[in-house]
C-alpha positions in Angstrom: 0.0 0.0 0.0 1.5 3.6 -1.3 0.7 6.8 0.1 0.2 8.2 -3.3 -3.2 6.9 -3.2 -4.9 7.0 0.5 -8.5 6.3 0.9 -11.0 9.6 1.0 -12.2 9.8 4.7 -15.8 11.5 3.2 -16.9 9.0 1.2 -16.0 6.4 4.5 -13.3 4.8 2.4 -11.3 2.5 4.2 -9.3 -0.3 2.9 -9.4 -3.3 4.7 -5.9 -5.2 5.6 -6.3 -8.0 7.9 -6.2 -11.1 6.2 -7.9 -12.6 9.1 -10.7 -10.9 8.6 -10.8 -11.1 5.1 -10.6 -15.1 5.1 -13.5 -15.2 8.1 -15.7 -12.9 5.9 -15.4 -15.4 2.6 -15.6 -18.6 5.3 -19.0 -17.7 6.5 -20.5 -17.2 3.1 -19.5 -20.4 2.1 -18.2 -19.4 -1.1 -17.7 -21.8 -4.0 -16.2 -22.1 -7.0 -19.7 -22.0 -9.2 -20.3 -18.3 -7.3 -20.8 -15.0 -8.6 -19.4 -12.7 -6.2 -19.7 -8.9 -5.6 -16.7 -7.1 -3.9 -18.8 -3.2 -3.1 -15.7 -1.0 -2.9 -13.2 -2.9 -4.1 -10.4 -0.2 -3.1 -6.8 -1.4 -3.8 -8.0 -4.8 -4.3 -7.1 -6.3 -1.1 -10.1 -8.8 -0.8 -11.0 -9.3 -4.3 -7.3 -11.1 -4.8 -8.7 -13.8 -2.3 -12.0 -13.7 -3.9 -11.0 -14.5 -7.3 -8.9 -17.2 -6.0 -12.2 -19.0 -4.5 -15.2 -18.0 -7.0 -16.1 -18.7 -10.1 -16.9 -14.7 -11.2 -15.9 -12.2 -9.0 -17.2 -8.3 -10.2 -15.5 -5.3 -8.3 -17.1 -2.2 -8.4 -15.0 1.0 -7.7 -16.0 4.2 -8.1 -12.6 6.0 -7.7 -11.4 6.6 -11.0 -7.5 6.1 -10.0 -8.1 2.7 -7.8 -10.3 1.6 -10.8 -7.0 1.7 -13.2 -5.1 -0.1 -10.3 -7.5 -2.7 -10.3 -7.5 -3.2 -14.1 -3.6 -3.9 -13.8 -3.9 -6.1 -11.0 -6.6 -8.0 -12.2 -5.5 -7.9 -16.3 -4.7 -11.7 -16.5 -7.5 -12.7 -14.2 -10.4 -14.0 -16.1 -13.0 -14.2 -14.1 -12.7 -10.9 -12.3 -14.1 -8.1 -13.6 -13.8 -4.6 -12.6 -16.7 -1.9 -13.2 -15.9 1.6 -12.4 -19.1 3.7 -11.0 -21.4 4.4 -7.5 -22.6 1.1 -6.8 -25.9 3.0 -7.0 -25.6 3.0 -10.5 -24.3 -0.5 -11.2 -26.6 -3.0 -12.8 -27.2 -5.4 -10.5 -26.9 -8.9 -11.7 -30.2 -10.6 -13.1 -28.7 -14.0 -12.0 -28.1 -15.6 -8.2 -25.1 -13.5 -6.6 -23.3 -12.9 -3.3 -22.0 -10.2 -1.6 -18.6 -10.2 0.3 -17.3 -6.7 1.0 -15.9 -3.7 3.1 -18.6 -1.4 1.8 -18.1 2.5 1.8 -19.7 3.9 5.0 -21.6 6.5 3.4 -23.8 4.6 1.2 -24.7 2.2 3.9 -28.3 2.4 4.1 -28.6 2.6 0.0 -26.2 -0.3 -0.2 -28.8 -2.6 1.9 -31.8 -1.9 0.2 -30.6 -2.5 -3.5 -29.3 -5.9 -1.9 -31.7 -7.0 0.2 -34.8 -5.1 -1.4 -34.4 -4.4 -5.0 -32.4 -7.1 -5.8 -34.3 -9.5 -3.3 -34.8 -12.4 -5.7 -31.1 -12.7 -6.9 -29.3 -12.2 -4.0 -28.3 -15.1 -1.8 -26.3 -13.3 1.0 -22.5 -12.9 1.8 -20.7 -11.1 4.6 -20.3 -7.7 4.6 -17.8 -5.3 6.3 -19.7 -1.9 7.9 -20.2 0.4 10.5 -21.2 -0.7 14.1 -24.0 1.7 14.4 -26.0 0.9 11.6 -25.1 -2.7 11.9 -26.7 -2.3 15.5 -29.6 -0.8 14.7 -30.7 -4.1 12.6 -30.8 -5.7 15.7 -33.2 -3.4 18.1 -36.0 -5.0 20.1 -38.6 -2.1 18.1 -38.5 -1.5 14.8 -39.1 1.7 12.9 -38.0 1.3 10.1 -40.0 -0.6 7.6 -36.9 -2.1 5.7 -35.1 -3.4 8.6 -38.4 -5.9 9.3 -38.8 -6.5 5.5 -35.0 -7.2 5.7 -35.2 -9.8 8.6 -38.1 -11.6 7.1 -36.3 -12.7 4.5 -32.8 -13.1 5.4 -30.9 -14.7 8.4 -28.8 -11.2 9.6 -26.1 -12.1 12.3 -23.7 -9.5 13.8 -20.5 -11.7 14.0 -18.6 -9.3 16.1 -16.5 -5.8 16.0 -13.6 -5.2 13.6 -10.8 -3.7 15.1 -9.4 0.0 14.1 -5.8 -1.6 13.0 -7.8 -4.2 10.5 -7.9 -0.7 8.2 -5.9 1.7 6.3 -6.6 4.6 7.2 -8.2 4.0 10.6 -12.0 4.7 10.9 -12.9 6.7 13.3 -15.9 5.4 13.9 -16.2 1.3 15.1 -17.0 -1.5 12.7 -18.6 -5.0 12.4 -18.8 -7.9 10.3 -22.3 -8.9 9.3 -23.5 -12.2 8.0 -26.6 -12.4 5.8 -28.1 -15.6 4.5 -31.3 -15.7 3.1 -34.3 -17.9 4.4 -36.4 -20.0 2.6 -39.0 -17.8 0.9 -41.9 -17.1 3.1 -44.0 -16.4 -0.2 -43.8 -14.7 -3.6 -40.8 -12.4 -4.1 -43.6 -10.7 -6.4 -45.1 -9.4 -3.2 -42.1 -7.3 -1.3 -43.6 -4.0 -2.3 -46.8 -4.7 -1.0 -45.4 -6.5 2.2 -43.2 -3.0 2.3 -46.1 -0.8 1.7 -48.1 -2.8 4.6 -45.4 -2.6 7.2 -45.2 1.5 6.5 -48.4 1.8 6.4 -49.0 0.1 10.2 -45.5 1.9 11.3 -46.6 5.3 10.2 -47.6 6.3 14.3 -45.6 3.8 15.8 -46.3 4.6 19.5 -49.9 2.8 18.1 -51.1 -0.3 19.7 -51.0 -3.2 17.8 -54.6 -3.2 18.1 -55.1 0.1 17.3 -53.2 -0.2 14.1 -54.5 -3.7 12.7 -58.0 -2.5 13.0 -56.8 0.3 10.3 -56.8 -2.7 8.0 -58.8 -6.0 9.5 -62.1 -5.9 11.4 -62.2 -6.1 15.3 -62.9 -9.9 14.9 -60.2 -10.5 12.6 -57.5 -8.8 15.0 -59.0 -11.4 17.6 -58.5 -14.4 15.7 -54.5 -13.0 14.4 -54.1 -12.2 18.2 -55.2 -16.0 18.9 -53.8 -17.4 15.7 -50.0 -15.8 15.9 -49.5 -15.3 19.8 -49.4 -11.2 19.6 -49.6 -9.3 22.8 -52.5 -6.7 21.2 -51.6 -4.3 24.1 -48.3 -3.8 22.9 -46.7 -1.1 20.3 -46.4 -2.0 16.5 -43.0 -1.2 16.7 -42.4 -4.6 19.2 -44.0 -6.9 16.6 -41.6 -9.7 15.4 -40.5 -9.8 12.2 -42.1 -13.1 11.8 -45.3 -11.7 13.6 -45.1 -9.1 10.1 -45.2 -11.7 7.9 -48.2 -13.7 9.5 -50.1 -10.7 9.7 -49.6 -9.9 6.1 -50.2 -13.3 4.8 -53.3 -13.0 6.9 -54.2 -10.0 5.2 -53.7 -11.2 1.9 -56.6 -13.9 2.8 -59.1 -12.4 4.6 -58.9 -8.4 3.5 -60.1 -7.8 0.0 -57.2 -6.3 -2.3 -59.1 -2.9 -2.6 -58.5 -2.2 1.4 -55.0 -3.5 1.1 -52.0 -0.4 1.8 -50.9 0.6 -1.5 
């Protein structure tokens, strides 16, 4: 690593170095040699040379235009790595069953999740990714707000695997990081229906200090929020925001039989 090209602190650039960590991230997404592999961030190419070594297609995208060049040396006699210079928000995401193992850019965080794990929710298999402790944490709360984070957990298995040291980057972060696994669940139904699942769960969030009574009857009938109640085990008494991911899903696939399609949340 030359100083000639450090990473830019603003766009939460950091390079990851520790081998370690780089080998444990591959290990737990069971990576093999028929895999397509996305490495967000590539950098100086310090986890896609262990990548290519292990998958079958490994894609890098890099959106610095000098790290992109590096990576096209590195990587000129490697044939089934392929680098692609732009924001990862503007990469085409693979039509075909990929993973993800990376040290994503900070900044881009919450965009980076939901092009994964919402957008691209019928291609993408999971992986181990490289982030920020905070937002990593907030995945995990006992309430959730946030309407992505439930749709995320229903259908993937998220872990938080543990911190990542400061001295596992270069530069330093100043903030603390994590490794995250993802592995994606059975389907609980139709990937078809993850907007209107989405739409559903922000439409009961949208007063979150509501009941779960309160905010079921928006949608089912008082004897319909009995029966879920009985059906599903959920406290009624309790906020919205403390319903289990799992609850979510029951309640929706409820809806989907019982409520006609002109009172669903659109």
């Amino acid at each position: 690593m030359t100083k000639k090209k450090l990473p830019v602190r603003l766009t939460g650039q950091h390079f990851t170095i520790d081998k370690v960590l780089i080998e444990d991230a591959i290990k737990q997404s069971n990576i093999n040699s028929q895999d397509t592999v996305l490495d967000i961030g590539a950098g100086k190419g310090f986890l896609t040379v262990h990548l290519f070594k292990t998958a079958n297609n490994v894609v890098a995208i890099e959106n610095d235009t000098a790290l992109v060049e590096h990576l096209l040396k590195l990587f000129s006699n490697a044939r089934n790595v392929k680098i692609f210079g732009c924001d990862f928000r503007n990469f085409e995401i693979p039509k075909t069953p990929f993973k993800v193992v990376s040290n994503i850019p900070y900044g881009i965080t919450s965009d980076i999740f939901k092009i994964l794990m919402f957008e691209s929710l019928e291609n993408f298999l999971g992986g181990s990714i490289v982030l920020q402790l905070e937002p990593a944490q907030k995945l995990f709360l006992g309430k959730l707000y946030n309407p992505y984070t439930v749709l995320y957990h229903t259908f993937f298995d998220l872990k938080l695997l543990y911190e990542v040291g400061h001295e596992s980057f270069l530069p330093p972060p100043t903030v603390k990081s994590a490794l995250l696994s993802i592995k994606r669940k059975q389907s609980s139904f139709d990937y078809d229906l993850k907007v209107k699942y989405l739409s559903f769960i922000s439409c009961l969030l949208q007063k979150p200090d509501l009941s779960v009574r309160t905010a079921l009857k928006s949608i089912f009938r008082k004897s319909q929020v009995r029966l879920i109640s009985e059906k599903f085990g959920i406290n009624l008494n309790s906020q919205i925001v403390c319903l289990s991911p799992s609850q979510w899903k029951n309640c929706f696939l409820e809806m989907l039989k019982v409520v006609p399609e002109r009172c669903h949340p659109s």
